[in-house]
Backbone atoms as SQL, in Angstrom:
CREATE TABLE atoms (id INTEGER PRIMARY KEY, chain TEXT, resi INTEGER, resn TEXT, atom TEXT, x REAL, y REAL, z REAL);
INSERT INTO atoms VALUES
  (1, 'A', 1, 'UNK', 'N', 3.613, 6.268, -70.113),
  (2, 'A', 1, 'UNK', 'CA', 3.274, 5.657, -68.842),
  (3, 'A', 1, 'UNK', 'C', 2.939, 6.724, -67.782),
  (4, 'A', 2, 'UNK', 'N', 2.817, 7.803, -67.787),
  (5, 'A', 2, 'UNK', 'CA', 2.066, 9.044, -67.004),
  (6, 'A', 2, 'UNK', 'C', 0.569, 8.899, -66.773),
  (7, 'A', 3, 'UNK', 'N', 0.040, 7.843, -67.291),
  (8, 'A', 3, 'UNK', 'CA', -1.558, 8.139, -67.330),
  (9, 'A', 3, 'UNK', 'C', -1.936, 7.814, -65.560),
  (10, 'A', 4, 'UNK', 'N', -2.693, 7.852, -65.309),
  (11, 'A', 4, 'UNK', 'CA', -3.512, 7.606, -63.963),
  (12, 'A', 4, 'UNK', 'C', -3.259, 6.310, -62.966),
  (13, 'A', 5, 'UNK', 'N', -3.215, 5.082, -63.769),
  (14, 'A', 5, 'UNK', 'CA', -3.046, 4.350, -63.073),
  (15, 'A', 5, 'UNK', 'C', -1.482, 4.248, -62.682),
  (16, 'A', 6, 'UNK', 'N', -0.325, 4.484, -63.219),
  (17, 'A', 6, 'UNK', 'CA', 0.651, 4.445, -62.764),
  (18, 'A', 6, 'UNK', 'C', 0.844, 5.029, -61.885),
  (19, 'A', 7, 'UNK', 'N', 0.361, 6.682, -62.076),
  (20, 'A', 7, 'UNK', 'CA', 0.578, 7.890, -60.727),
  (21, 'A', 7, 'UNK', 'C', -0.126, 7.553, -59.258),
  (22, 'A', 8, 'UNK', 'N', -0.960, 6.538, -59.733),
  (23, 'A', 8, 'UNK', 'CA', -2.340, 5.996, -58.312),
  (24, 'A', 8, 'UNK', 'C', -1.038, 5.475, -57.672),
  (25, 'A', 9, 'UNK', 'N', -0.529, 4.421, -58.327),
  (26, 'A', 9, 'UNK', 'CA', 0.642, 3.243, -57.964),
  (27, 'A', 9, 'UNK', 'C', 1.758, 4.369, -57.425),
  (28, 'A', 10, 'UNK', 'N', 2.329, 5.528, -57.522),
  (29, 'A', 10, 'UNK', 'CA', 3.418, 5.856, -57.257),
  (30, 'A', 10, 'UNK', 'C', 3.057, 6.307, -55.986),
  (31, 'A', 11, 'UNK', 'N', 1.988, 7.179, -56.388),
  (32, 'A', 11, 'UNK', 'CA', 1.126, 7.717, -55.194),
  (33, 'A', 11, 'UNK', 'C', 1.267, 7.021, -53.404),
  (34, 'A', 12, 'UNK', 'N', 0.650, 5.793, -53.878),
  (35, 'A', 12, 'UNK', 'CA', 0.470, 4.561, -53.036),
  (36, 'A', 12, 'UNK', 'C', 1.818, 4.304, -52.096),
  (37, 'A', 13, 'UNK', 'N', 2.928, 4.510, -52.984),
  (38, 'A', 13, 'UNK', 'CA', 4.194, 4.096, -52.717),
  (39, 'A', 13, 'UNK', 'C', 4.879, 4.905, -52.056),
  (40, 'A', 14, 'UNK', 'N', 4.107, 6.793, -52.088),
  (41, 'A', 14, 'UNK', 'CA', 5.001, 7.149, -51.415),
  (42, 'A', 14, 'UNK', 'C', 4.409, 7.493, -49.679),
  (43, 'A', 15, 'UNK', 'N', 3.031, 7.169, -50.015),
  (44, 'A', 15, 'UNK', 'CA', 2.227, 7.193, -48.764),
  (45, 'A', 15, 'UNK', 'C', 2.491, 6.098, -47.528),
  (46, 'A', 16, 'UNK', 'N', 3.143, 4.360, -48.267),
  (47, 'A', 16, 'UNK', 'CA', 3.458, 3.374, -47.619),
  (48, 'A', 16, 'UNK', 'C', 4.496, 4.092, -46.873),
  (49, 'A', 17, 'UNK', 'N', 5.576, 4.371, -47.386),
  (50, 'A', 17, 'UNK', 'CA', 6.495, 5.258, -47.119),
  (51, 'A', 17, 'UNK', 'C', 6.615, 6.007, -45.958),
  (52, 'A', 18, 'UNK', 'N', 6.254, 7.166, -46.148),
  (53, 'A', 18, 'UNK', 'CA', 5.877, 8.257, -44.931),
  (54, 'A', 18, 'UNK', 'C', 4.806, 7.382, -43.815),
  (55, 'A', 19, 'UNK', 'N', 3.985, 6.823, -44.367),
  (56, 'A', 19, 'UNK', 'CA', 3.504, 5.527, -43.190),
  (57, 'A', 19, 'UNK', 'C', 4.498, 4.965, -42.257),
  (58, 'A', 20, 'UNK', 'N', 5.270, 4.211, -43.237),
  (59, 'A', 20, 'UNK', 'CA', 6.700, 3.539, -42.171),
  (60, 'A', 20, 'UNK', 'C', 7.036, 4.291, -41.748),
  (61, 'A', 21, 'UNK', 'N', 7.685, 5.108, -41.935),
  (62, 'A', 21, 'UNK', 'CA', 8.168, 6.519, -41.578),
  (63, 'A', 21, 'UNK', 'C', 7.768, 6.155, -40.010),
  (64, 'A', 22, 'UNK', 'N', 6.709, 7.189, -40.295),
  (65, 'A', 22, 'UNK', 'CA', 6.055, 7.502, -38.901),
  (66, 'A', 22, 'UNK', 'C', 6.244, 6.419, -37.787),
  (67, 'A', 23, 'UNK', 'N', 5.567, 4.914, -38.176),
  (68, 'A', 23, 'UNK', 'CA', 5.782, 3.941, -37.483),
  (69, 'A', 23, 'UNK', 'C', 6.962, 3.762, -36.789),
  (70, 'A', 24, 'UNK', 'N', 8.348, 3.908, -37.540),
  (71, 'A', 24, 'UNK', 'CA', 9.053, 3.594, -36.594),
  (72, 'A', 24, 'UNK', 'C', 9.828, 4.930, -35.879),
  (73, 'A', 25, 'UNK', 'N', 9.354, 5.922, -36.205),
  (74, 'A', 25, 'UNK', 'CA', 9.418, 6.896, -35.191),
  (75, 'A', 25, 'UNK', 'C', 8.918, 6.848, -33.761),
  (76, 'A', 26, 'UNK', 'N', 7.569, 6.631, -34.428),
  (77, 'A', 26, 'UNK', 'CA', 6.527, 6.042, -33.118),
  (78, 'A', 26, 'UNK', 'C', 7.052, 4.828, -31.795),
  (79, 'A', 27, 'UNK', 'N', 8.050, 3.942, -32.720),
  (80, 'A', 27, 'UNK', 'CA', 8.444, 2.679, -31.999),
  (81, 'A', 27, 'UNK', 'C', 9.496, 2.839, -31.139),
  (82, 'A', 28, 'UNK', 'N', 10.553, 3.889, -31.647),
  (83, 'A', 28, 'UNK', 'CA', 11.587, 4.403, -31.316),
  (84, 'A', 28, 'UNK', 'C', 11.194, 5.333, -29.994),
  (85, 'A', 29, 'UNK', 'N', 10.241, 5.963, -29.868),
  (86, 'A', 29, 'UNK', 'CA', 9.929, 7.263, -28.991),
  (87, 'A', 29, 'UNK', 'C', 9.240, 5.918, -27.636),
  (88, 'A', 30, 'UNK', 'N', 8.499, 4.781, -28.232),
  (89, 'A', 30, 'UNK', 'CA', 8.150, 4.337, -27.459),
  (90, 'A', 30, 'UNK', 'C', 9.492, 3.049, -26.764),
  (91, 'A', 31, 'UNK', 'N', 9.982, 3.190, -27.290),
  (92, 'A', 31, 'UNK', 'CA', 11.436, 2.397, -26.918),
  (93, 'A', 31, 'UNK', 'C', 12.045, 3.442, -25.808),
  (94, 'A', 32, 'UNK', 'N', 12.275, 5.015, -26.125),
  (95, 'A', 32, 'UNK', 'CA', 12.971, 5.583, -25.240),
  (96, 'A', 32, 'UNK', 'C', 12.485, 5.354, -24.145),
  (97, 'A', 33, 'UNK', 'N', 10.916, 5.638, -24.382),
  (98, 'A', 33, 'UNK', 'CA', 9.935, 5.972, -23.068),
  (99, 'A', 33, 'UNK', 'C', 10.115, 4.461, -21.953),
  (100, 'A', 34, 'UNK', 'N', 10.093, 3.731, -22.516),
  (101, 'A', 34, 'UNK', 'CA', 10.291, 2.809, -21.917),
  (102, 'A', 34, 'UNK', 'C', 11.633, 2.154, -20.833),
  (103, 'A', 35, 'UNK', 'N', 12.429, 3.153, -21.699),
  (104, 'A', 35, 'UNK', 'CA', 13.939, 3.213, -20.912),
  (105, 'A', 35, 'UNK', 'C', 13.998, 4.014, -19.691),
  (106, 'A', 36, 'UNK', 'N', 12.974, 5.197, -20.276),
  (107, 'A', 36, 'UNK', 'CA', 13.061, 6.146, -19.093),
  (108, 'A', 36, 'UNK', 'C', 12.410, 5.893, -17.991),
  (109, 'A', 37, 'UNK', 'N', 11.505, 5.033, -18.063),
  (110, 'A', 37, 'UNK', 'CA', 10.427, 4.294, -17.148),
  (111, 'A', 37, 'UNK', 'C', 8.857, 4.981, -17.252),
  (112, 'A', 38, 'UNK', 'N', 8.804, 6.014, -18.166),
  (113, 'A', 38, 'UNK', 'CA', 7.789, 6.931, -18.462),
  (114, 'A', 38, 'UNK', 'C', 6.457, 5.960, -18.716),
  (115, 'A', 39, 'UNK', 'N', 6.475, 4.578, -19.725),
  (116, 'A', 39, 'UNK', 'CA', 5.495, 4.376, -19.678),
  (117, 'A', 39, 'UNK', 'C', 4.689, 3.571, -18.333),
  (118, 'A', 40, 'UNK', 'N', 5.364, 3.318, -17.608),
  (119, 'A', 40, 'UNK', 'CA', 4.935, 2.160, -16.413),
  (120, 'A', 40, 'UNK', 'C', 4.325, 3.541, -15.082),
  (121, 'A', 41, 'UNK', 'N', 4.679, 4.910, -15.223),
  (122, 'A', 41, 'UNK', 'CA', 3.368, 5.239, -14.396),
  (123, 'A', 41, 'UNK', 'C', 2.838, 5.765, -15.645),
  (124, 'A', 42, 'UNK', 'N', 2.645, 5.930, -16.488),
  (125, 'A', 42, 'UNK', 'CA', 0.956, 6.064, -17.545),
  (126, 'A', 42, 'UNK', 'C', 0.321, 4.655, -17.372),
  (127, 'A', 43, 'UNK', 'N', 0.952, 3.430, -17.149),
  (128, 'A', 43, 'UNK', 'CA', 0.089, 2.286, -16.886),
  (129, 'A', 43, 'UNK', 'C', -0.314, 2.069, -16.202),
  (130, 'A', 44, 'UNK', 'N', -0.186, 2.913, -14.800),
  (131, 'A', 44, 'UNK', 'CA', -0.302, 2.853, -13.651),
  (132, 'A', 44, 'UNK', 'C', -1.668, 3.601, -13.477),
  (133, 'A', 45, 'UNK', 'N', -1.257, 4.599, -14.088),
  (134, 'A', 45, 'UNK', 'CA', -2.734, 5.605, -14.001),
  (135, 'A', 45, 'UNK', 'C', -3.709, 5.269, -14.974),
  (136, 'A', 46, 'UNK', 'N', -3.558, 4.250, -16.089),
  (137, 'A', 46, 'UNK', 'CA', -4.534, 3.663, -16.559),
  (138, 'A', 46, 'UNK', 'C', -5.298, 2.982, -15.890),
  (139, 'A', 47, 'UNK', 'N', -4.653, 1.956, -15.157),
  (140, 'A', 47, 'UNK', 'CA', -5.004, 0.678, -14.496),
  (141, 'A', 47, 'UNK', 'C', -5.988, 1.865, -13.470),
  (142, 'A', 48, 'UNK', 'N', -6.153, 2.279, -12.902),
  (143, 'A', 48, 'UNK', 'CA', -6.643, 3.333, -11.702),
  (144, 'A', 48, 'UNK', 'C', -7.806, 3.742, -12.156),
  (145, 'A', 49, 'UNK', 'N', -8.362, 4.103, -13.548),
  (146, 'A', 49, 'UNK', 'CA', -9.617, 4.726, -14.079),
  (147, 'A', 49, 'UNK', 'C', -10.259, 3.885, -14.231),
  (148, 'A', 50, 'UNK', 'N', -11.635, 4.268, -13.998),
  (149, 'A', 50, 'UNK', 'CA', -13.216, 3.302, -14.216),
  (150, 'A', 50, 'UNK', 'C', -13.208, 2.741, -15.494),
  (151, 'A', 51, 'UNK', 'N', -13.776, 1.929, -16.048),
  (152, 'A', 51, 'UNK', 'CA', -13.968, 1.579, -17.122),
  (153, 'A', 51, 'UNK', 'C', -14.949, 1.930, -17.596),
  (154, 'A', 52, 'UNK', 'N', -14.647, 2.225, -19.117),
  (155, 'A', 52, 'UNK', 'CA', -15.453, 3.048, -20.100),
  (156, 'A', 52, 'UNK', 'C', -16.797, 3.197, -19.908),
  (157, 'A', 53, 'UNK', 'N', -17.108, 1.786, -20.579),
  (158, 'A', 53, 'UNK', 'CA', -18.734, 1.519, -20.217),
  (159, 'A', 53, 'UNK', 'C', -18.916, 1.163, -19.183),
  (160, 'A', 54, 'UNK', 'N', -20.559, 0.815, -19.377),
  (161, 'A', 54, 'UNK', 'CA', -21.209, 0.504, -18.078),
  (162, 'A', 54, 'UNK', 'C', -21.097, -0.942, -17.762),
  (163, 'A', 55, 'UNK', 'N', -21.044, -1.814, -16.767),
  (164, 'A', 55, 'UNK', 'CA', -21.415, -3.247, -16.600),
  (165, 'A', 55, 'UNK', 'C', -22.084, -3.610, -16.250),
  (166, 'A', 56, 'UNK', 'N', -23.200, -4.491, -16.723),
  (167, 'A', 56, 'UNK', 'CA', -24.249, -4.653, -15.640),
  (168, 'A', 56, 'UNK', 'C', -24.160, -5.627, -14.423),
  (169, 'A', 57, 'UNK', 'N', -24.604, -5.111, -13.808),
  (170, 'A', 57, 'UNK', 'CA', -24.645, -5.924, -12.393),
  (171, 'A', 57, 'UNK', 'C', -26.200, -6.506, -11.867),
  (172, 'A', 58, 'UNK', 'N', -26.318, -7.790, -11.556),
  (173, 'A', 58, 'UNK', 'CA', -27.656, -8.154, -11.323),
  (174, 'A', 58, 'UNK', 'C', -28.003, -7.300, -9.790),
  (175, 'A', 59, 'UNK', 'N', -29.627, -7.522, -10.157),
  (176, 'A', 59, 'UNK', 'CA', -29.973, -6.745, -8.619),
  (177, 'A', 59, 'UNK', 'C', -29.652, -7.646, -7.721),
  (178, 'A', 60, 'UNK', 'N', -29.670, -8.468, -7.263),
  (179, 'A', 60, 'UNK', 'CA', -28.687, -8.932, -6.096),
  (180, 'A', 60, 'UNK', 'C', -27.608, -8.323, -5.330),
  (181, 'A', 61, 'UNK', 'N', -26.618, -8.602, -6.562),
  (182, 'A', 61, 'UNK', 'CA', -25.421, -7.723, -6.594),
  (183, 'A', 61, 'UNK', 'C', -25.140, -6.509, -6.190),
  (184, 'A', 62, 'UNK', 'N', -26.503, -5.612, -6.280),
  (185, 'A', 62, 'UNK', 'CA', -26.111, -4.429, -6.492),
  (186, 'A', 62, 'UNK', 'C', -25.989, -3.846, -4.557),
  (187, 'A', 63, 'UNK', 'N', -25.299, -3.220, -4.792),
  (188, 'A', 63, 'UNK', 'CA', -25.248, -1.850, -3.305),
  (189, 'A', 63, 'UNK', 'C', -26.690, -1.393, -3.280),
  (190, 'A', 64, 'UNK', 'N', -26.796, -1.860, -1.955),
  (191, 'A', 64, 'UNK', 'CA', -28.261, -1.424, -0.856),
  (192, 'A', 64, 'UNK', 'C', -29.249, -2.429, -1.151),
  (193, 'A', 65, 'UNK', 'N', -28.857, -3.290, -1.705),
  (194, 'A', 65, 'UNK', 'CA', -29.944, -4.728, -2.235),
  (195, 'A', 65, 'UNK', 'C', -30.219, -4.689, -0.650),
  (196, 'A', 66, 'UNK', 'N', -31.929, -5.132, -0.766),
  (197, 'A', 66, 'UNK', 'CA', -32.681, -5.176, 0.725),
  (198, 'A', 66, 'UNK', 'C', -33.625, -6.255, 0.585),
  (199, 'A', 67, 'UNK', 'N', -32.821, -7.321, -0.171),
  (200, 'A', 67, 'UNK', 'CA', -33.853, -8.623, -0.427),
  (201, 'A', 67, 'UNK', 'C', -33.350, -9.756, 0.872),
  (202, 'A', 68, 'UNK', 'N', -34.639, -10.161, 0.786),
  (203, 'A', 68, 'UNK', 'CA', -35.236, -11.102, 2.258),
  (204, 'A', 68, 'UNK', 'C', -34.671, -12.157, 2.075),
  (205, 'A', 69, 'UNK', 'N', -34.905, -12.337, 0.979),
  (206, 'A', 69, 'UNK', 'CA', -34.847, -14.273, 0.332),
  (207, 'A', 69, 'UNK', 'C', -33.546, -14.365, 0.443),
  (208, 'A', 70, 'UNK', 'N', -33.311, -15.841, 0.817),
  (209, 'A', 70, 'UNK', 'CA', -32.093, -16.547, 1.226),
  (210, 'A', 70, 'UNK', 'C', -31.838, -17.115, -0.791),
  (211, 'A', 71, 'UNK', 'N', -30.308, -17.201, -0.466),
  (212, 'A', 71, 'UNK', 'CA', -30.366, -18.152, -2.000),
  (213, 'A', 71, 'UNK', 'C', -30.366, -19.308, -1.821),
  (214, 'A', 72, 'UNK', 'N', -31.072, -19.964, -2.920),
  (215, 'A', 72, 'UNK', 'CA', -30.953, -21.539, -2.547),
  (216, 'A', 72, 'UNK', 'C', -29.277, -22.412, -1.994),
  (217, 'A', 73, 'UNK', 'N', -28.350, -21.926, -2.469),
  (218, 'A', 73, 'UNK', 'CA', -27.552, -22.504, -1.623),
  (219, 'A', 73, 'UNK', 'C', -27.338, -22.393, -0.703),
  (220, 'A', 74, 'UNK', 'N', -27.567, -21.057, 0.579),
  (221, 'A', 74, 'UNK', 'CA', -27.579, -20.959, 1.749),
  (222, 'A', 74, 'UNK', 'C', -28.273, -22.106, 2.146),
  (223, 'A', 75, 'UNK', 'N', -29.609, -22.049, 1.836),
  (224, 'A', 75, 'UNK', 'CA', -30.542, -23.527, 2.355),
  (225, 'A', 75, 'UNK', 'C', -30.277, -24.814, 2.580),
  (226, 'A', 76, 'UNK', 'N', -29.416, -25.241, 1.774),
  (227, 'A', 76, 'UNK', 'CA', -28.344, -26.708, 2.060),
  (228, 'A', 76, 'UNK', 'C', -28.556, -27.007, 3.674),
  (229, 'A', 77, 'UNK', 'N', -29.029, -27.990, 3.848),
  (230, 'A', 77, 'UNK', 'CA', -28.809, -28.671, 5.507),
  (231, 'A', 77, 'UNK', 'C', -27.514, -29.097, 5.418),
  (232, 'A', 78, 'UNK', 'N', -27.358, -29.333, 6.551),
  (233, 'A', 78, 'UNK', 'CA', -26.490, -30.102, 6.840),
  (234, 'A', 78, 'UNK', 'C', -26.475, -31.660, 6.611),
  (235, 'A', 79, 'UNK', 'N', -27.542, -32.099, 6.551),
  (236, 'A', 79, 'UNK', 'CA', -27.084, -33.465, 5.952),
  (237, 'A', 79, 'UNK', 'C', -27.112, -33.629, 4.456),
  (238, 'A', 80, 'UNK', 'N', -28.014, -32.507, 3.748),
  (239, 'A', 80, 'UNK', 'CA', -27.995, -32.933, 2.495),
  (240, 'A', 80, 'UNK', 'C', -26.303, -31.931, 1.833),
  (241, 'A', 81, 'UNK', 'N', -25.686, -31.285, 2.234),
  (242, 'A', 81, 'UNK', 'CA', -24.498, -30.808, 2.119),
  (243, 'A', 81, 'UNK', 'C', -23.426, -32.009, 2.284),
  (244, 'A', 82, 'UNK', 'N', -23.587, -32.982, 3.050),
  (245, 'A', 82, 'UNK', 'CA', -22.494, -34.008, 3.151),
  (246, 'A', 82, 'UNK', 'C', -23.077, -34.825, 2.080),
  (247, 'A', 83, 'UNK', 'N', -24.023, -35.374, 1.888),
  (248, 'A', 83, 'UNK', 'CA', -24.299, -36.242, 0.964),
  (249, 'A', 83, 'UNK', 'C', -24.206, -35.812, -0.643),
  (250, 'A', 84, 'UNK', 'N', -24.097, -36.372, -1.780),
  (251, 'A', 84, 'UNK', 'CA', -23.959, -35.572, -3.006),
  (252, 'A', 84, 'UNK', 'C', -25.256, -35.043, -3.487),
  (253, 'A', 85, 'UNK', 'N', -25.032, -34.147, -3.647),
  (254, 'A', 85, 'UNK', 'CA', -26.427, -33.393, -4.258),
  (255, 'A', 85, 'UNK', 'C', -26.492, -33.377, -5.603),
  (256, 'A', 86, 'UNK', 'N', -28.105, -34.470, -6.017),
  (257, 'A', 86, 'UNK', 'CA', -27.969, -34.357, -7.730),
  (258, 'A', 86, 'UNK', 'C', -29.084, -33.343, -8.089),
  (259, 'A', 87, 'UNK', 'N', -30.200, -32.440, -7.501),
  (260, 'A', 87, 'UNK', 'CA', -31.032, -32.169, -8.250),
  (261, 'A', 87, 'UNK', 'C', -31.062, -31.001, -7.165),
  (262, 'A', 88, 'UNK', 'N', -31.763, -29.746, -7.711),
  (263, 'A', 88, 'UNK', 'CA', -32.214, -28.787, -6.589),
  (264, 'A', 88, 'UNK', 'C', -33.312, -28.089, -7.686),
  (265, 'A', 89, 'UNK', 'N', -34.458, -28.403, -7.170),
  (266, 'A', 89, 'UNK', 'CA', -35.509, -27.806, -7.483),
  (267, 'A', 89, 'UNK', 'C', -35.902, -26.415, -7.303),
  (268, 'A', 90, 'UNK', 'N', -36.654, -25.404, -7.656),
  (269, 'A', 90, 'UNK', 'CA', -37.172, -24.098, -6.938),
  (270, 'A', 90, 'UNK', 'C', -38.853, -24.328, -7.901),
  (271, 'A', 91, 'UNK', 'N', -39.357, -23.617, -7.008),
  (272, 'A', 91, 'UNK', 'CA', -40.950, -23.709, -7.204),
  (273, 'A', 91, 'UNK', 'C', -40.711, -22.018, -6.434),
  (274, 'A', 92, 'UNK', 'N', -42.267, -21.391, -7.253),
  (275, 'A', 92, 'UNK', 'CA', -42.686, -20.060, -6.996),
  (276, 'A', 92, 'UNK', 'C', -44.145, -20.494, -6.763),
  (277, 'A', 93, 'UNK', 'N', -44.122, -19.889, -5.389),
  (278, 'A', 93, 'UNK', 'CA', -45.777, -20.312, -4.858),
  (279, 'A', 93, 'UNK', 'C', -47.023, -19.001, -5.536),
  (280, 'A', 94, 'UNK', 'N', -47.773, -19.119, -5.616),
  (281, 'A', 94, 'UNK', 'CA', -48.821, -18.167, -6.310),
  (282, 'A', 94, 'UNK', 'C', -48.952, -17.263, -5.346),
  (283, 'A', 95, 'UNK', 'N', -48.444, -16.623, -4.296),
  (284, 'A', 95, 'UNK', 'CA', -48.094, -15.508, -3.891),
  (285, 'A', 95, 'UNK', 'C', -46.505, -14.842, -3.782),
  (286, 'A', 96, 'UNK', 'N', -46.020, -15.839, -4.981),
  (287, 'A', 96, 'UNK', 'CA', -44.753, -15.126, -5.190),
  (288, 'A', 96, 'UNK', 'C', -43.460, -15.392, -4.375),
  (289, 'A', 97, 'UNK', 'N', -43.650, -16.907, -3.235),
  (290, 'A', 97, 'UNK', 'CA', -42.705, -16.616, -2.276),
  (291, 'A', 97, 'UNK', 'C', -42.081, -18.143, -3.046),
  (292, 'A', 98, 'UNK', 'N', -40.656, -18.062, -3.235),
  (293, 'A', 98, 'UNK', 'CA', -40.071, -19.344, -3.377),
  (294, 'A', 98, 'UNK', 'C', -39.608, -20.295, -2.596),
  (295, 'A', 99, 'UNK', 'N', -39.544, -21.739, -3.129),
  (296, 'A', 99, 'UNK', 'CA', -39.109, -22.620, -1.997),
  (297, 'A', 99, 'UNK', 'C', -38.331, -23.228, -2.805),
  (298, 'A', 100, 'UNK', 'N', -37.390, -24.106, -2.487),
  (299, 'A', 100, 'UNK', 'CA', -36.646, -25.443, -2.771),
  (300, 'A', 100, 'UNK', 'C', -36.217, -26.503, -2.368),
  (301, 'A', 101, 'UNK', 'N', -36.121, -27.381, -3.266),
  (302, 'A', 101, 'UNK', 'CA', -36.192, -28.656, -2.771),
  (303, 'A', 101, 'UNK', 'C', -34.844, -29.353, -2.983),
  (304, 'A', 102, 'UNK', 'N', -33.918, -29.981, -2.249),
  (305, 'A', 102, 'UNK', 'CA', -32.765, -30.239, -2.377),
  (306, 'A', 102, 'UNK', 'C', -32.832, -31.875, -2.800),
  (307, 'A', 103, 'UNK', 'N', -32.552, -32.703, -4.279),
  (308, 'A', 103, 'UNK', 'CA', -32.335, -34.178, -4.223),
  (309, 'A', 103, 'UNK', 'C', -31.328, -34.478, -3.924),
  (310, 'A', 104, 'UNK', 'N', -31.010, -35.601, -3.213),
  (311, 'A', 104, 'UNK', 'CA', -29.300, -35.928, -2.792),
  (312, 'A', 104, 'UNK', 'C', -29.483, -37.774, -3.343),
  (313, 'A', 105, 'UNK', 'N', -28.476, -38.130, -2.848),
  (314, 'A', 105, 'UNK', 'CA', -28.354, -39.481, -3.205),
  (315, 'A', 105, 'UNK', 'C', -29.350, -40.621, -1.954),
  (316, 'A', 106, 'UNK', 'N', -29.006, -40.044, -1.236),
  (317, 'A', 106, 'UNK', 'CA', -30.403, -40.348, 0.427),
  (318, 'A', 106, 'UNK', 'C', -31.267, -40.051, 0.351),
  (319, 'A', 107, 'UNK', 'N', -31.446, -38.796, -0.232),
  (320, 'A', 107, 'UNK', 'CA', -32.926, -38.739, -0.519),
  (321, 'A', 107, 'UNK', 'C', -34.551, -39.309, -0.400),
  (322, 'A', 108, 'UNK', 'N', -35.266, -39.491, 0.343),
  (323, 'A', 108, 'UNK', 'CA', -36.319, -40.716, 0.543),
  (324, 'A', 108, 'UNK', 'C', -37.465, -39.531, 0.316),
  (325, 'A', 109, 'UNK', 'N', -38.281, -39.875, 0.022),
  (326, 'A', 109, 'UNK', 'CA', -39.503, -38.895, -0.787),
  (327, 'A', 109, 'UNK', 'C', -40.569, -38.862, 0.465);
């Protein structure tokens, strides 16, 4: 019973091993740390750094946006804001400038 596949198997067994091992070394050190209060400012100074990647942000959104256009919900009147609003249209005029159209339940065409 020395041939290969047994030694793979012992192999295996003693690697699980020194695996656990480690693990609960690891659990233990993080148990102290936790007593000592060590990990709650490393979480602290995590929480504080930028995040990794990038996010995108629409141009709207972005810092120094220098757009004119109102959004269609600013536009809401005042009467069609009290009444329920079922439909809000936008149309782009062939020079590019948008408009919208607010349906409410009053609505008269």
């Amino acid at each position: 019973m020395n041939h290969g596949f047994v030694q793979s198997i012992i192999r295996n067994q003693i690697d699980r091993d020194e695996y656990d091992k480690d693990q609960r070394l690891l659990k233990l050190e993080k148990e102290r740390q936790l007593l000592s209060g060590e990990i709650k400012e490393e979480r602290k100074r995590k929480e504080k750094r930028a995040p990794l990647h990038q996010v995108y942000v629409p141009p709207h959104m972005r810092k120094g946006s220098t757009s004119t256009e109102q959004s269609p919900t600013t536009l809401l009147t005042k009467e069609s804001s009290e009444s329920e609003l079922l439909l809000q249209l936008e149309f782009e005029g062939k020079d590019g400038k948008m408009s919208y159209l607010n349906i409410t339940k009053t609505h008269e065409p």
